[in-house]
Every structure is written in structure tokens, then in C-alpha cells.
C-alpha positions as CSV (number, residue, x, y, z in Angstrom):
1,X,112.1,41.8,82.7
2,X,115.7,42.1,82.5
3,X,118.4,39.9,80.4
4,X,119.5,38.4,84.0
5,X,116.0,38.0,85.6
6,X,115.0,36.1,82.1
7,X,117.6,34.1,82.2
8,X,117.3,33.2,86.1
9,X,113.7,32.3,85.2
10,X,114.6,29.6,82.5
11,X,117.1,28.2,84.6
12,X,114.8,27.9,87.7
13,X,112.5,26.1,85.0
14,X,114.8,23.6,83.6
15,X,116.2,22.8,87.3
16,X,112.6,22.4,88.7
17,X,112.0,19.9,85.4
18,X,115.3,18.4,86.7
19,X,114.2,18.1,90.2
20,X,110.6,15.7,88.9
21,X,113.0,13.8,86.9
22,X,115.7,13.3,89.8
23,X,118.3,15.1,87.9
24,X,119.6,16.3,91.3
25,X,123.0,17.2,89.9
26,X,121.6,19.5,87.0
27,X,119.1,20.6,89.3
28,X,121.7,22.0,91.6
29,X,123.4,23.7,88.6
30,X,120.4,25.4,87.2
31,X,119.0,26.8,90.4
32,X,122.3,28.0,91.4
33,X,122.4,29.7,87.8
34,X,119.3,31.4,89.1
35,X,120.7,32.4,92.3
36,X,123.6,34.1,90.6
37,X,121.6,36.1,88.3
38,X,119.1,37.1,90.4
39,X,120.3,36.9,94.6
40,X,117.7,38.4,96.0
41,X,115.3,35.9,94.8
42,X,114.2,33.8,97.5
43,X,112.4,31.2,96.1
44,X,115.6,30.4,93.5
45,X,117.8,29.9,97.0
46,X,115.4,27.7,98.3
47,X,115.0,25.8,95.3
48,X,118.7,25.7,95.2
49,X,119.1,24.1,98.8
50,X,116.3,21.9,98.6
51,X,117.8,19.9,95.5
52,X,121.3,20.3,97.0
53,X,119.7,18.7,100.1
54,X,118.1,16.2,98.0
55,X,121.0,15.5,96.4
56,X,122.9,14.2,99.4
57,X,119.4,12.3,100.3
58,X,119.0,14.2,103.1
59,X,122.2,13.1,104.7
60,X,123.4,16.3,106.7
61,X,127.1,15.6,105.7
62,X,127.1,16.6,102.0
63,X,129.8,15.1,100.0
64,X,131.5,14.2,103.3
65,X,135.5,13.9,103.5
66,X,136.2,13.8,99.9
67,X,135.3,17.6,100.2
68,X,136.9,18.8,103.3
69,X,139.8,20.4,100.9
70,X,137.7,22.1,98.5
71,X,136.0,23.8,101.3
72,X,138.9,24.8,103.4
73,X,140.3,25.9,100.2
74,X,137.1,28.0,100.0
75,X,137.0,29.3,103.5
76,X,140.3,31.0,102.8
77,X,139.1,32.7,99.1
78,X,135.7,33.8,101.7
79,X,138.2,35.3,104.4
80,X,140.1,37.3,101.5
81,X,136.9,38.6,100.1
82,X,135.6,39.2,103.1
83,X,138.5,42.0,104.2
84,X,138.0,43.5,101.3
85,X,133.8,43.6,101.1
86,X,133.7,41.8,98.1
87,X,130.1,40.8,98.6
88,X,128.9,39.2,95.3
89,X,132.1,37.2,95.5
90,X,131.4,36.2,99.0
91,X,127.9,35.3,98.2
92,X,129.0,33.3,94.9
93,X,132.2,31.6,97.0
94,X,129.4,30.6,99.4
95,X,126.5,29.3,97.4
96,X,129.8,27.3,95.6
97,X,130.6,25.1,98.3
98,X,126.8,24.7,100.3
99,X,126.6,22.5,96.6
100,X,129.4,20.3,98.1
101,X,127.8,20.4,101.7
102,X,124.6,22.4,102.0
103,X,124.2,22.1,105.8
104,X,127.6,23.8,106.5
105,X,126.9,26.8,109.3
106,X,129.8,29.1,108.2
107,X,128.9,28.8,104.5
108,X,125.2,29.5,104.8
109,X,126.3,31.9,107.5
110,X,128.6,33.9,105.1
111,X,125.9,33.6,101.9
112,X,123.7,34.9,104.4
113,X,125.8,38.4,105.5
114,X,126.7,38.9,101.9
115,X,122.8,38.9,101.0
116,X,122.7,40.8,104.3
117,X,125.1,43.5,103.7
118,X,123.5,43.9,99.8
119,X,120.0,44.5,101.3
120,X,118.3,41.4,100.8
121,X,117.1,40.7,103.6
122,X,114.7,37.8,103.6
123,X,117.3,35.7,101.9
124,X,119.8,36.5,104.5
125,X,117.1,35.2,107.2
126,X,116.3,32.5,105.0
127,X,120.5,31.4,104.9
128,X,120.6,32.0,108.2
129,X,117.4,30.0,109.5
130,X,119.8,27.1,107.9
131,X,122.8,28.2,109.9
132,X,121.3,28.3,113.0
133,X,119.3,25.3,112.7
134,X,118.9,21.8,114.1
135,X,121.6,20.6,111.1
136,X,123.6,23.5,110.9
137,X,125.3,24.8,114.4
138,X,122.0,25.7,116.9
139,X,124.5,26.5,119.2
140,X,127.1,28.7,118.0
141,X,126.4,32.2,120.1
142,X,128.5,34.6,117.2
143,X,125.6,32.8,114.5
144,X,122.8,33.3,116.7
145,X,123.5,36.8,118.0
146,X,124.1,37.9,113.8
147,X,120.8,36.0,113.1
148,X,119.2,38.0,116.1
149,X,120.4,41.2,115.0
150,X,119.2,40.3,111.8
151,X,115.9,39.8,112.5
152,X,115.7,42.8,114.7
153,X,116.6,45.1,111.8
154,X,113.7,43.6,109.6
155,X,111.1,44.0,112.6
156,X,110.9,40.2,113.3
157,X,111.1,40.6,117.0
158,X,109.1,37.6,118.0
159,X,111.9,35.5,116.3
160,X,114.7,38.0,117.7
161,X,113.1,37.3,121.5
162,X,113.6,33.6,120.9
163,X,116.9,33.5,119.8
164,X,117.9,36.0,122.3
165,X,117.2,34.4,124.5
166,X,118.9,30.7,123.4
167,X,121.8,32.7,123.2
168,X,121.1,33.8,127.6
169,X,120.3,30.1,128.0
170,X,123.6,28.9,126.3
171,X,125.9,31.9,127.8
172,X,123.9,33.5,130.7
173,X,126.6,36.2,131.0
């Protein structure tokens, strides 16, 4: 095992010992430690969401206005990296600000093409799932037609069908 996956590991440990003690907050820190280290590690992104989600008890707003300039702030540093492919920093600029609102479309969206465009794939369906979903933007037809492209490429095509065709149902041209 190697320096980064070891320390990912004991991170993911002390944040799941945080999460049976309700330590959301260090939680949070320690599985997104683990993400970082190691981001093609599912299970360490959905530990990461499920304490951030937690966190906000299940509230779908995140920290709510008090964040809004954090994360327009942040929208801008993921437009920069994103003209100049800076995937890892896309992915970490991302997984930054879901911690302030971890239902966000365009965040989960963008953590989801940087683990797309690195070839993890099942974390970038994952991300996506999120993005797309009943708390994220189910109707944004540039999210779902990525997501259904996505899941074409990695032979899901069962998935692909259905969100195909939400995106005819919701733009029939």
C-alpha cells in the first residue's frame, strides 16, 4: 500500500469513529482527507457526502446564505481551472465547497467531470447521481445529457435509456 492510500485509510478510520460519535465537522475533514489522497475511492466519497449531509441534518441547503460568497468565489477558481484542465484542482476546488453545501448540482457536477476526465469512472457516476438527483437539479438537460453520456461510456445503458429519455420528456426537440 502506498504512503497516500495508508494515509487515506487512517483518515477514513478516524472520520468513521467521528461519524458514531457525531463529530460531523471532523468527520467531514477526515473523509475529505481521504478523498484527496486517494480520488478514485468510492466508498471515501461517499463517506465524505454522507457526513457532509449529516452535518447539515439532512437539510438540502448546506450552510445556506452565509456561504453564497465562498462559493461564488469558488465557482470562479473552478472556471479558471477548468480552461486550463487542471483536473486535481478542479476535483479538490469541488469537494471544498460540497463541505459548505453538499447538494449543490454544479459542484458535484464539476467533482464529477474531473473524476471523469481522470478515469474514475464510478465516482464520476456516483457525483453525478447527486447532481442529477431529486436534491440536486433533476432537471437541468446540459447535467443530464453529461450524466447520460457518462453512463453510456461505462456500458450502463439501462440508466443511459432513462435519462435519455427525461432529457426527450423535458426538451422533446
Amino acid at each position: 500500500m502506498s504512503a497516500p492510500e495508508e494515509i487515506a485509510k487512517q483518515c477514513w478510520q478516524r472520520g468513521s469513529k467521528a461519524i458514531n460519535s457525531e463529530d460531523f465537522d471532523y468527520a467531514t475533514e477526515m473523509f475529505y482527507q481521504a478523498a484527496i489522497f486517494v480520488p478514485d475511492n468510492l466508498l471515501y466519497r461517499e463517506s465524505l457526502r454522507g457526513a457532509e449531509f449529516r452535518k447539515f441534518g439532512e437539510n438540502k441547503k448546506g450552510a445556506g446564505m452565509m456561504a453564497r460568497p465562498k462559493l461564488m468565489a469558488m465557482r470562479s477558481k473552478i472556471s479558471r481551472a477548468r480552461s486550463k484542465k487542471e483536473w486535481d484542482e478542479i476535483d479538490k476546488i469541488a469537494e471544498e465547497a460540497l463541505k459548505l453545501n453538499p447538494w449543490d448540482a454544479s459542484f458535484n457536477a464539476a467533482a464529477g467531470e474531473a473524476c471523469k476526465e481522470r478515469g474514475y469512472y464510478h465516482v464520476a457516476i456516483y457525483l453525478y447521481r447527486i447532481a442529477t438527483g431529486p436534491h440536486g437539479e433533476p432537471d437541468n438537460i446540459k447535467l443530464l445529457k453529461e450524466f447520460g453520456y457518462l453512463l453510456e461510456e461505462n456500458d450502463q445503458f439501462k440508466e443511459a435509456a432513462s435519462i435519455w429519455a427525461k432529457v426527450q420528456k423535458l426538451d422533446p426537440n
